[in-house]
C-alpha positions as CSV (number, residue, x, y, z in Angstrom):
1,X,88.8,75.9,149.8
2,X,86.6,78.6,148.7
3,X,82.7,78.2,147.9
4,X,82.2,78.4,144.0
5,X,78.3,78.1,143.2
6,X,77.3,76.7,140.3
7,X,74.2,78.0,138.6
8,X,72.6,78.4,135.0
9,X,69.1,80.2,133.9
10,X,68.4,77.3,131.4
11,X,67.5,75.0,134.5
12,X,64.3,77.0,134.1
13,X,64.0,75.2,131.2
14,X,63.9,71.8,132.3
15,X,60.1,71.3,132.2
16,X,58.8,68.2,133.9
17,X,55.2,67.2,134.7
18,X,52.8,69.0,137.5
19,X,53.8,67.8,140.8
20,X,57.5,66.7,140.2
21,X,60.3,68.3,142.3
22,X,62.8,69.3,139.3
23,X,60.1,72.1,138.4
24,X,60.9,75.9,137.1
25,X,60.1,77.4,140.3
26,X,62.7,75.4,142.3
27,X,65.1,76.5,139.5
28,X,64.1,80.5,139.9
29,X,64.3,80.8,143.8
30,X,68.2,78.8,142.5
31,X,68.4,81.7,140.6
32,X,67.8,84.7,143.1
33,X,69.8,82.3,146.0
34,X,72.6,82.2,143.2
35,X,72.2,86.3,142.5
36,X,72.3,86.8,146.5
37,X,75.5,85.0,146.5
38,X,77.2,86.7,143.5
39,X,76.1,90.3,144.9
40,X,77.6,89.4,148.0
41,X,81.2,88.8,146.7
42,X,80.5,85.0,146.2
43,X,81.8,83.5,143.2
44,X,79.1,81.8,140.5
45,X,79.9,80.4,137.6
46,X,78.1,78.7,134.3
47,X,78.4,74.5,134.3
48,X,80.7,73.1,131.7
49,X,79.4,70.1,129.8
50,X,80.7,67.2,131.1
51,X,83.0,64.7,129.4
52,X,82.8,61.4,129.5
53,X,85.6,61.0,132.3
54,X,83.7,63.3,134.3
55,X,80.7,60.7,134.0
56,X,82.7,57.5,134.8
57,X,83.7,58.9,137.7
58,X,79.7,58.3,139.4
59,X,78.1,55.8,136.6
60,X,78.9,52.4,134.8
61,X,80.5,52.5,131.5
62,X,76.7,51.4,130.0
63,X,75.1,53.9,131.8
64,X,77.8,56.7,130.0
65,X,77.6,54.7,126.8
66,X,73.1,54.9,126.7
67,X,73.6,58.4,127.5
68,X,75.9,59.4,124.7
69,X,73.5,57.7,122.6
70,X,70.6,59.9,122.8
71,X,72.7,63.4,122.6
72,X,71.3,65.2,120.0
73,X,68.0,64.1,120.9
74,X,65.1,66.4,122.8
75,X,64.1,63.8,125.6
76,X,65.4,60.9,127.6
77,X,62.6,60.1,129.6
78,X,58.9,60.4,129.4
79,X,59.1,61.6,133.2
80,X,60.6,64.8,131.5
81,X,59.7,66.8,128.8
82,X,62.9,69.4,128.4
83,X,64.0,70.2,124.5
84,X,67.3,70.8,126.2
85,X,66.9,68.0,128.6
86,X,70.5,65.9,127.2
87,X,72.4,69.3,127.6
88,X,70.7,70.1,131.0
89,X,71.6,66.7,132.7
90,X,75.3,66.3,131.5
91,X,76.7,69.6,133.2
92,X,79.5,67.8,135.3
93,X,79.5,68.4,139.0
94,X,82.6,70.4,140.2
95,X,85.4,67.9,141.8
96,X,84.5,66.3,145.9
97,X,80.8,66.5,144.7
98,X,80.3,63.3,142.9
């Protein structure tokens, strides 16, 4: 099975507090590792939101459920402070990596 990378500039976007490993800077040297790849024939593509099958396939149907409840809303956590932060977790994980 070929490698398919999965990569998206708006994980510079998840902004999380001094000192936390999700931070911009892990997600820009992502980027360039995900630019290497592409220029050298590898294929990259964009995340798809995921549904709620996709979920249920790695969380409880309450878990699933208390997410779905805050889409639309800027922030899940006070860990976090994303204004994309709902649309930035759910991007489903391609198949054999959940």
């Amino acid at each position: 099975m070929p490698l398919v990378l999965v990569s998206s500039r708006r994980f510079v976007d998840h902004v999380t507090p001094v000192g936390h490993p999700e931070r911009p800077e892990r997600a820009e040297v992502l980027s360039a590792v995900a630019a290497t790849f592409r220029q050298q024939g590898g294929e990259v593509v964009e995340p798809r939101l995921a549904t709620d099958q996709d979920l249920l396939r790695v969380h409880t149907r309450e878990h699933v459920d208390a997410i779905v409840a805050t889409r639309g809303k800027a922030t899940m956590s006070t860990r976090t402070r994303s204004p994309r932060r709902i649309q930035t977790r759910l991007p489903a994980s391609p198949p054999g990596l959940c």
